[in-house]
C-alpha positions in Angstrom: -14.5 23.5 -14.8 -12.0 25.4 -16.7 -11.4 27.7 -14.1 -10.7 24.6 -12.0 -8.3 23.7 -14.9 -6.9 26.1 -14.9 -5.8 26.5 -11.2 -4.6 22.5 -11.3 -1.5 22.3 -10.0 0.4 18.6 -10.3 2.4 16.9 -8.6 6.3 18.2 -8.8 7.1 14.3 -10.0 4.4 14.7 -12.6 5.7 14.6 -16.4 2.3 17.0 -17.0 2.9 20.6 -16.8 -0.6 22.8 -17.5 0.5 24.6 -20.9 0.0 20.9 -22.4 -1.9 19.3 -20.2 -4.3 17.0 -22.2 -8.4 17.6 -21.6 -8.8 14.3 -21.1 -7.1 15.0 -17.8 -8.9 17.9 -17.2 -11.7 15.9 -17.6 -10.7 13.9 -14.7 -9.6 16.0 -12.7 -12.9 17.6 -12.9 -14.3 14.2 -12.1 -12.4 14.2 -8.8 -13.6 17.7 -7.9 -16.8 17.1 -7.8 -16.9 13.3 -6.4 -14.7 14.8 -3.3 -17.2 17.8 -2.8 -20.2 15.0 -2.9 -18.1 12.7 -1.2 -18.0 15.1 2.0 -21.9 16.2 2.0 -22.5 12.5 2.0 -20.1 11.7 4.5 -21.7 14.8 6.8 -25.4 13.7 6.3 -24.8 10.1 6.5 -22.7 10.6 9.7 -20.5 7.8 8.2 -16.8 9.2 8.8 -16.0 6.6 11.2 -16.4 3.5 8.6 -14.6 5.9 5.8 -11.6 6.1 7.8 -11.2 2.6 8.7 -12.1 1.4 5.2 -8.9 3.5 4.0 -6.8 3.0 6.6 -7.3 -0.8 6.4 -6.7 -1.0 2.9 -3.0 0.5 3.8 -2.3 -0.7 6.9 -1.3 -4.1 5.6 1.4 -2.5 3.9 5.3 -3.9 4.0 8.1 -1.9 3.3 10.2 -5.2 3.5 8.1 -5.9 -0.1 9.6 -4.0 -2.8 7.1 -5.5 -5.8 3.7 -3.8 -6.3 0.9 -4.8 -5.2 2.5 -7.4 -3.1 3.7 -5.3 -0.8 0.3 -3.7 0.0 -1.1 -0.6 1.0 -3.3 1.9 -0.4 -4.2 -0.3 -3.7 -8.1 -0.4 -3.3 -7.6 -4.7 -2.8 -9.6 -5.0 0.4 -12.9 -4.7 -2.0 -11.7 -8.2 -2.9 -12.6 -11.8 -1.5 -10.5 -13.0 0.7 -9.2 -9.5 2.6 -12.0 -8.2 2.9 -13.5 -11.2 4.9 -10.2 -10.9 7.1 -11.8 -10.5 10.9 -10.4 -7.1 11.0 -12.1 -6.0 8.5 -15.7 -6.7 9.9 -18.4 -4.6 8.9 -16.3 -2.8 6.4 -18.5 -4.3 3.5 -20.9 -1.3 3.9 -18.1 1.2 3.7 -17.7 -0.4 -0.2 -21.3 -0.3 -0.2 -21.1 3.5 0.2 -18.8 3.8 -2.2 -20.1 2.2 -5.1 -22.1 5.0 -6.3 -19.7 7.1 -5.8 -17.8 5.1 -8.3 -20.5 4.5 -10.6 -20.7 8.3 -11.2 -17.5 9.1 -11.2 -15.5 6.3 -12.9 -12.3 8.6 -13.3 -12.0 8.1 -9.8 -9.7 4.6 -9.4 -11.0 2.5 -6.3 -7.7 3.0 -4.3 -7.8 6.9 -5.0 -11.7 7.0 -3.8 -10.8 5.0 -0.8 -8.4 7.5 0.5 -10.9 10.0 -0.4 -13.4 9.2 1.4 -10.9 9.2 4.4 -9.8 12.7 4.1 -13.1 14.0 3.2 -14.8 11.9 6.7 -11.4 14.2 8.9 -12.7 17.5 7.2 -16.3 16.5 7.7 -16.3 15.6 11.6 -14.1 19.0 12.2 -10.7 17.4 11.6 -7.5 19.2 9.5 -7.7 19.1 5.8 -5.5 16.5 4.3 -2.9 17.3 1.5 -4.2 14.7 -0.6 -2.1 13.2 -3.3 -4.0 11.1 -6.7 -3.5 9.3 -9.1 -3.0 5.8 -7.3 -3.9 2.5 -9.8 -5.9 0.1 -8.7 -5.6 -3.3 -7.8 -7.0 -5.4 -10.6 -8.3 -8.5 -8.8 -8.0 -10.8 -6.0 -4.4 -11.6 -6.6 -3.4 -8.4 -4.8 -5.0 -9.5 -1.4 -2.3 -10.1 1.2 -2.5 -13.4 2.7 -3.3 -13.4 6.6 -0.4 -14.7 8.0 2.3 -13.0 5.1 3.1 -9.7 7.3 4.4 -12.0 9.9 1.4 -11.9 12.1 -1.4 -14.6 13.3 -3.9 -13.0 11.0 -6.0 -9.9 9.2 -2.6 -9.4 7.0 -0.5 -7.3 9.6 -3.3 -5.2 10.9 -3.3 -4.3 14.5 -5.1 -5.7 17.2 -6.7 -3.9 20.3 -5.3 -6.2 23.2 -3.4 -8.8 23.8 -2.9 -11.7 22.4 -1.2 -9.8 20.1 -0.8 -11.4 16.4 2.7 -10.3 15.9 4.0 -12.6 18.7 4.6 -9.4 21.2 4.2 -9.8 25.1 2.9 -6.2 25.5 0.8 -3.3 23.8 3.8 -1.0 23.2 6.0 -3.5 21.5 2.9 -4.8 19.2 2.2 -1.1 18.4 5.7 -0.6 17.7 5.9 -4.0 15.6 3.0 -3.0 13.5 3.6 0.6 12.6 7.4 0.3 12.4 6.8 -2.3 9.5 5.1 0.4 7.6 7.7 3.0 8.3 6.6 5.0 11.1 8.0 6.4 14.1 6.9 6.6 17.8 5.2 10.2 17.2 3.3 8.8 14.2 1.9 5.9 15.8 0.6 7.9 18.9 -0.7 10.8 15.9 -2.3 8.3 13.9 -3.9 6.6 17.7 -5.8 9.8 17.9 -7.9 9.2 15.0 -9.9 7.2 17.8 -11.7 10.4 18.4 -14.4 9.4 15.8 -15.6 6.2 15.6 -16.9 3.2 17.7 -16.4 -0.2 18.5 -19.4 -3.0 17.8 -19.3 -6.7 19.3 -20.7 -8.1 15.8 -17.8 -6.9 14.5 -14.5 -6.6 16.4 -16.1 -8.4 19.5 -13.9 -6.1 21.6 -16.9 -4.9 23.3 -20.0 -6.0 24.8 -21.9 -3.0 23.3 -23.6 -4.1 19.9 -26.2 -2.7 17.5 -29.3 -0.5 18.0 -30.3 1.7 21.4 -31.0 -1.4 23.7 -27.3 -2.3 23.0 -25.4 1.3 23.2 -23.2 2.7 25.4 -24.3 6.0 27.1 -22.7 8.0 24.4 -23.8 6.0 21.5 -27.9 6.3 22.3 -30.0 7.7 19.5 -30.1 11.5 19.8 -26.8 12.2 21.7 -25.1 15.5 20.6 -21.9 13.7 19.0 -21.4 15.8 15.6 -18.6 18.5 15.7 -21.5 21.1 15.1 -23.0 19.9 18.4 -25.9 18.2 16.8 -26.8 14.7 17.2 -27.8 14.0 13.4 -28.9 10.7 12.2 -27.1 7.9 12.8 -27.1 4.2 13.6 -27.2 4.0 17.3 -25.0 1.4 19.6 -21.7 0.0 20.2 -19.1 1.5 23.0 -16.9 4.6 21.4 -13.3 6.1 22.7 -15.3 9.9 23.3 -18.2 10.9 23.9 -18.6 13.2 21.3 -17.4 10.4 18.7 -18.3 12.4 15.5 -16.1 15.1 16.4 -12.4 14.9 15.6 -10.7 16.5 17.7 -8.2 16.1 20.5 -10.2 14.7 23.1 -9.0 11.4 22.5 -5.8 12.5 24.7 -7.3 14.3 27.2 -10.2 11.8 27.7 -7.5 9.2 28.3 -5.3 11.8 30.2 -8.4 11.6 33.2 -6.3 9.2 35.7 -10.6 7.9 36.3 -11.4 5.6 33.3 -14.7 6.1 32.1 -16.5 2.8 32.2 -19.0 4.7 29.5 -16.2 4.7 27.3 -13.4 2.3 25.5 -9.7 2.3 27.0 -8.0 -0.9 25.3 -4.6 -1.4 26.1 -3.2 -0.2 23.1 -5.0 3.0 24.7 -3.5 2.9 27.8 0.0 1.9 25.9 0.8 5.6 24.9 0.6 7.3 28.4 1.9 4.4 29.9 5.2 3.7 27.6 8.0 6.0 28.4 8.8 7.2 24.4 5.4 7.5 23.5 3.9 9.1 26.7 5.9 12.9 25.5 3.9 13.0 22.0 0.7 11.6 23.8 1.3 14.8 26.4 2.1 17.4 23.6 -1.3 16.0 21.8 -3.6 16.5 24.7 -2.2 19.9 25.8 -2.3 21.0 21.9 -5.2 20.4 19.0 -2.9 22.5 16.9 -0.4 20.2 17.5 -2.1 17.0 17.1 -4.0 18.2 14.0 -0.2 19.1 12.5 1.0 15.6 13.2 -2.3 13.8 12.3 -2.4 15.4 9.2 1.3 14.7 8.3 0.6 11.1 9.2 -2.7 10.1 7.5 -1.3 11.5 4.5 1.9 9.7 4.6 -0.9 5.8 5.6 -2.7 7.0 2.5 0.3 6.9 0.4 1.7 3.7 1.3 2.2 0.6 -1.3 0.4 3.2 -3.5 1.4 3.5 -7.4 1.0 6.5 -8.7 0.3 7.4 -12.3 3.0 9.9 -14.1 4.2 10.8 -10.7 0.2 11.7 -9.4 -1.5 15.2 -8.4 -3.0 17.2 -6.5 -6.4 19.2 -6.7 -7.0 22.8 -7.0 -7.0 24.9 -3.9 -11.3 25.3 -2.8 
């Protein structure tokens, strides 16, 4: 671990520098080294990447850059392991994500809830095939409840600002673009971010026991065809073990990729497969419809943009101690 140490490299706003860096800190950063290495083999044999990245990206998607006081303004904090948020209807199902986590966090109690969130987010991309995230630490967590945004505070109709698949549409907004638009613009992003951050959709799945979205639910009598027991969905082109059902974006929905785009590109929807309108939103909207093109011609170019994006959601709201930092190079 002193070779690990010593290749530590912190954050450029950090008041640490490693000619005095204390070992208690290089204690913990040793603690983070080896919870994100576990972190990723249990992501990849628990073929959980899906619920890893919305656990994350729901704790910092309620964020408000209109809030200048922390943690009311949200994002990445760790407060949706709190009663009420995490009861929010978004956040369905997302229980078992913490659930995941806890041991995690039991064994590696360096490791503040907010940072091993995000974690667990970045390490799901890698897993599934995805771009490696330039992670930043060092985030506090929230304390308690008080941190949970209220349901109706980010100016929508509930779930604390978070989006929703189809209309009606929380925010007030007549049309998928605008809501899109309404949601992501409040955190700070642009047009090209919103469609980048769209592609995660890659991985994961939608359930009707939790976002009701879909009439596909739990276990094989209730999948899709592409979320049966067996099917080949890992990037590795194995099927691995996983909880079958619900109705998924692609059909190879442990695989992040680009496919996303060009699944949606096919002017044929797939009935097999999930095309909500927020879906249809960025090939159909005239400013978004250029980055959704230059995504599904380009994997390079989707994976640049993803990766600038996820780390910029994972960052949000966040307070960092002494500036943060980042872990040695693997």
């Amino acid at each position: 671990w002193l070779k690990q140490f010593s290749q530590f490299k912190p954050d450029a706003r950090s008041k640490c520098v490693p000619s005095v860096f204390s070992l208690k800190m290089a204690g913990k950063i040793q603690q983070y080294v080896a919870c994100k290495k576990a972190l990723t083999q249990f992501i990849g044999k628990q073929n959980c990447a899906p619920i890893m990245v919305r656990l994350a990206w729901h704790d910092s998607g309620n964020y408000d850059k209109r809030i200048s006081e922390w943690p009311a303004c949200g994002g990445a904090t760790g407060s949706i392991r709190f009663a009420p948020e995490i009861n929010y209807g978004a956040n369905a199902g997302l229980a078992k994500g913490l659930k995941f986590l806890e041991p995690m966090k039991a064994e590696y109690p360096a490791v503040s809830w907010a940072d091993l969130i995000q974690m667990g987010s970045a390490c799901a991309i890698e897993a599934t095939g995805g771009p490696k995230i330039p992670m930043k630490y060092g985030r506090v967590e929230a304390a308690d409840s008080s941190a949970c945004p209220e349901e109706t505070s980010r100016g929508t109709g509930g779930n604390a600002g978070l989006p929703d698949a189809m209309a009606p549409f929380g925010c007030g907004a007549q049309d998928a673009p605008t809501h899109l638009r309404n949601i992501f613009y409040r955190m700070g992003f642009d047009d090209e971010g919103i469609v980048a951050l769209s592609g995660a959709h890659t991985i994961g799945r939608a359930f009707k026991e939790r976002s009701g979205t879909v009439e596909y639910g739990y276990g094989d009598k209730n999948a899709s065809k592409y979320t049966k027991s067996g099917c080949p969905v890992r990037h590795d082109a194995t099927s691995g073990d996983y909880m079958p059902g619900g109705k998924s974006w692609t059909e190879k929905w442990l695989s992040f990729d680009n496919s996303y785009f060009t699944t949606l590109a096919e002017k044929q929807a797939n009935p097999e497969l999930i095309r909500f309108p927020t879906d249809e939103a960025l090939f159909q909207d005239e400013k978004f419809r250029p980055y959704f093109e230059k995504f599904a011609a380009s994997q390079e170019d989707f994976f640049e943009a993803y990766s600038r994006a996820h780390k910029k959601l994972s960052e949000l709201g966040a307070k960092f101690e002494d500036g943060g930092f980042t872990l040695p190079e693997e």
